[in-house]
N, CA, C and O of each residue as an XYZ file, in Angstrom:
300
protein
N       0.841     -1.187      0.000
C       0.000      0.000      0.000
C       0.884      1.248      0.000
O       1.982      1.285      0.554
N       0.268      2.372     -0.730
C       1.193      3.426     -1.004
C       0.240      4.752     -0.432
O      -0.976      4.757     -0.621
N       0.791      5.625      0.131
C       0.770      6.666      0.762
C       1.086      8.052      0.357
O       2.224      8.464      0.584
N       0.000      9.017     -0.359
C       0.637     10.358     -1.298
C       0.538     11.269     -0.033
O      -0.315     11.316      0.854
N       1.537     11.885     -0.210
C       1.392     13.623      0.755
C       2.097     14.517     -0.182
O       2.968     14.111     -0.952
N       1.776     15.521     -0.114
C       2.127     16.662     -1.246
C       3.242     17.297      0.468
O       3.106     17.291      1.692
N       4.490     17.850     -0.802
C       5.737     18.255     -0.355
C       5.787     19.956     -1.154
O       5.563     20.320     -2.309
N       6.080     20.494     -0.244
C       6.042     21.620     -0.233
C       7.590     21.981     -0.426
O       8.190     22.013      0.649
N       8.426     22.280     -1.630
C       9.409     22.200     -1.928
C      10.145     23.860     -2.875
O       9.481     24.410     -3.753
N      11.167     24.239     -2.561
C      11.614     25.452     -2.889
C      11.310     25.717     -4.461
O      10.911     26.844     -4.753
N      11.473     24.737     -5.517
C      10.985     24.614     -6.940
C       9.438     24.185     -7.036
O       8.976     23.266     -7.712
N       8.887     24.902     -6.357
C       7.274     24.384     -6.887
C       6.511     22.893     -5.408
O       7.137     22.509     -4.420
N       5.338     22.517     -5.760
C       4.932     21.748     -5.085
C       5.160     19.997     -5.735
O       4.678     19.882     -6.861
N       5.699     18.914     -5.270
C       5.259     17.645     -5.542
C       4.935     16.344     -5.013
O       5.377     16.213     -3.872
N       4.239     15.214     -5.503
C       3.337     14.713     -4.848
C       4.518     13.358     -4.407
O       5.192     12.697     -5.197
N       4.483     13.269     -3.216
C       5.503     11.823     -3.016
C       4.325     10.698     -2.590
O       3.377     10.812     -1.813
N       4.747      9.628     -3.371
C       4.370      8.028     -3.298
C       5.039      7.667     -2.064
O       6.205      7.433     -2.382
N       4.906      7.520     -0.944
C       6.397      6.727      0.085
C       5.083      5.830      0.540
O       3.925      6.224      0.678
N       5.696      4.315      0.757
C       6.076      3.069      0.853
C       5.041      3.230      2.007
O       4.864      4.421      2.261
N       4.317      2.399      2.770
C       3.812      2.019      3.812
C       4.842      2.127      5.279
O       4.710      2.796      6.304
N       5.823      1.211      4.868
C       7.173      1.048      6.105
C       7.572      2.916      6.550
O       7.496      3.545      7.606
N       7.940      3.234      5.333
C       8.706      5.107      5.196
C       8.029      5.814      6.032
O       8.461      6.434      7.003
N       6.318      5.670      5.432
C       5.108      6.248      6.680
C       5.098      6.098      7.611
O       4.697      7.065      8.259
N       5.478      4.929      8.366
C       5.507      4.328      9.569
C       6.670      4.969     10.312
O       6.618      5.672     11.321
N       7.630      4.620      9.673
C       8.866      5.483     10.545
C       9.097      6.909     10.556
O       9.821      7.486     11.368
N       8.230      7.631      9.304
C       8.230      8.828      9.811
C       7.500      9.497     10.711
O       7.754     10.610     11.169
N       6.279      8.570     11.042
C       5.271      8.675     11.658
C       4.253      9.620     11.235
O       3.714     10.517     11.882
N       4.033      9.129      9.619
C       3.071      9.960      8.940
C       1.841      9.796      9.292
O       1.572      8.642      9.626
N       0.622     10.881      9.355
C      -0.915     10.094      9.417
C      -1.534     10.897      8.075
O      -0.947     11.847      7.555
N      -2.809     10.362      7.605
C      -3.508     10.988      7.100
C      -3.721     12.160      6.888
O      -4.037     12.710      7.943
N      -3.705     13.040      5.798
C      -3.232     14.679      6.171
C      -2.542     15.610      6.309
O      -2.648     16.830      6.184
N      -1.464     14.595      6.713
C      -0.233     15.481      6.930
C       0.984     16.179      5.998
O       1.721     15.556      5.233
N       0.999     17.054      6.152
C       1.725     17.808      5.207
C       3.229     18.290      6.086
O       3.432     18.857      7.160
N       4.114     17.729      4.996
C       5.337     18.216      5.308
C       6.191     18.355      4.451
O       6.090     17.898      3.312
N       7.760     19.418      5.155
C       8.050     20.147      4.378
C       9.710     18.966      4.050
O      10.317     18.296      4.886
N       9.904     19.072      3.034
C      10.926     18.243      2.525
C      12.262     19.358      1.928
O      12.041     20.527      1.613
N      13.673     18.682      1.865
C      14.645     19.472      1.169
C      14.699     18.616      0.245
O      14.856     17.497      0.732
N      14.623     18.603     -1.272
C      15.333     17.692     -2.648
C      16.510     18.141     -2.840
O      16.925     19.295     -2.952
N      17.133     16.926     -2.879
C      18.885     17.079     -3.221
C      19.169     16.047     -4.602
O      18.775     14.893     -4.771
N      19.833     16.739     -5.324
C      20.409     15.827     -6.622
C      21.310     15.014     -6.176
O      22.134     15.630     -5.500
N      21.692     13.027     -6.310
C      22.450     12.724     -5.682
C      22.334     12.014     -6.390
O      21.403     11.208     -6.368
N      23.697     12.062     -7.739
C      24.038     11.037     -8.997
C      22.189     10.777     -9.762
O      21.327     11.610     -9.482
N      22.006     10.126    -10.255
C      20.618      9.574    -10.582
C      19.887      9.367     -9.283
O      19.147      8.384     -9.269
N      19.930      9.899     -8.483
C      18.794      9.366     -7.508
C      18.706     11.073     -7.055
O      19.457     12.037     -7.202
N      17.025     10.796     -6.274
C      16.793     11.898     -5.389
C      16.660     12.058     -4.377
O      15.553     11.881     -3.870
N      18.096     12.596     -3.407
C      17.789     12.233     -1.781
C      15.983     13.193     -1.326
O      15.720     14.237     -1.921
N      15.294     12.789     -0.589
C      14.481     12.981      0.183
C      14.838     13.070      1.857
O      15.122     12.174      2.651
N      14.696     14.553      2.040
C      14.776     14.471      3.731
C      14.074     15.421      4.065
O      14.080     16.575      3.637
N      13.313     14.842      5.016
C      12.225     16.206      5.858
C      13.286     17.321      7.072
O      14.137     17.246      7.958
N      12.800     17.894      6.613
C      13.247     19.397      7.012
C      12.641     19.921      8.596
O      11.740     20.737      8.791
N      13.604     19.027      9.822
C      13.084     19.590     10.845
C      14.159     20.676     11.327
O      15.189     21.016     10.746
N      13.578     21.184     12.694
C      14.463     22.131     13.147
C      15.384     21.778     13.801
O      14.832     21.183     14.726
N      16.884     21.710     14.039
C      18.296     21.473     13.874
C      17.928     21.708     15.896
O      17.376     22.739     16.279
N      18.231     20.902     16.627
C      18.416     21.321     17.869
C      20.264     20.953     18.515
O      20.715     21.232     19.626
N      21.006     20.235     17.307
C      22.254     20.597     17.992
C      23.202     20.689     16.486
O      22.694     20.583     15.370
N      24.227     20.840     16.670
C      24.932     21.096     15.133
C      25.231     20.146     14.328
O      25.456     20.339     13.133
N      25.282     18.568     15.117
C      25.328     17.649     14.196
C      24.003     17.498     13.537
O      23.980     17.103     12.371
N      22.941     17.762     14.138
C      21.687     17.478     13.479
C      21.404     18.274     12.389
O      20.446     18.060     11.647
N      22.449     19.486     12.208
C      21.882     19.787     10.821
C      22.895     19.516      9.922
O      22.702     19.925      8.777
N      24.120     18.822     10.193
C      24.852     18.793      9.092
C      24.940     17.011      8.978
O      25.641     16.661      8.029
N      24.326     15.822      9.814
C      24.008     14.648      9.833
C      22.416     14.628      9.438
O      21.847     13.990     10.324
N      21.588     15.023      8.570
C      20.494     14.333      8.997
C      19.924     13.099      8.169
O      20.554     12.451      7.333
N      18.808     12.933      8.508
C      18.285     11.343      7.805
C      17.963     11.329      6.767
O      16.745     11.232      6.619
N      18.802     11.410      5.520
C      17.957     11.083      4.101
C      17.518      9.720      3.727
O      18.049      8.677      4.107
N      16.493      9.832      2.942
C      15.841      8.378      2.391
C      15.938      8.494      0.989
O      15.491      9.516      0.468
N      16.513      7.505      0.206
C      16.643      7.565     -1.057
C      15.471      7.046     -1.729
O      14.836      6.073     -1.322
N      15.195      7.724     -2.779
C      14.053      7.266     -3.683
C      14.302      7.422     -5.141
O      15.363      7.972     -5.434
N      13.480      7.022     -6.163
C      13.903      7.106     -7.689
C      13.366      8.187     -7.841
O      12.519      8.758     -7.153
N      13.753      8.410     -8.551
C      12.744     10.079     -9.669
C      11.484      9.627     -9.741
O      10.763     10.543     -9.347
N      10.762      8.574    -10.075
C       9.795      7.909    -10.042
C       8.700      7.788     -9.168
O       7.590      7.285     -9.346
N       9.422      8.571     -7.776
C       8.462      8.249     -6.584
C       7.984      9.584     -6.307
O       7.109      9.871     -5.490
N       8.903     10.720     -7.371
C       9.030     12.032     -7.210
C       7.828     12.494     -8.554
O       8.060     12.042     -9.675
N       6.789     13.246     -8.379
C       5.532     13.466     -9.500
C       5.552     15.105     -9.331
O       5.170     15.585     -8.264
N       5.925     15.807    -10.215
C       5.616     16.948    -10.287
C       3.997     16.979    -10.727
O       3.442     16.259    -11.557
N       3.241     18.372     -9.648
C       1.980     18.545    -10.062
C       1.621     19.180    -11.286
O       0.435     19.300    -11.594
């Protein structure tokens, strides 16, 4: 089962497909809208949600999830 939430992104808005498991660990629900950074990384597109940095490794370590261009739908 697949899960859309629209990403609110510096180039425009797009719609991400993420995985059932992805939802789970991000602790997505129904509704929820969040804000993502897209990074170019070789053929792939890192995906990482964009929280607020509470120590300095956390903003220069954080959690990307890799996905294809594929999972990425411009509106």
């Amino acid at each position: 089962m697949k899960y859309t939430r629209t990403i609110q992104a510096q180039h425009g808005s797009y719609v991400s497909v993420l995985p059932k498991p992805l939802v789970e660990l991000m602790e997505l629900r129904a509704g929820d809208k969040i804000v993502f950074r897209l990074l170019k990384n070789g053929k792939k597109i890192v995906v990482a949600p964009v929280k607020p940095a509470k120590t300095k490794a956390d903003a220069t370590h954080a959690n990307h999830v890799d996905v294809t261009a594929d999972d990425i739908l411009p509106l």
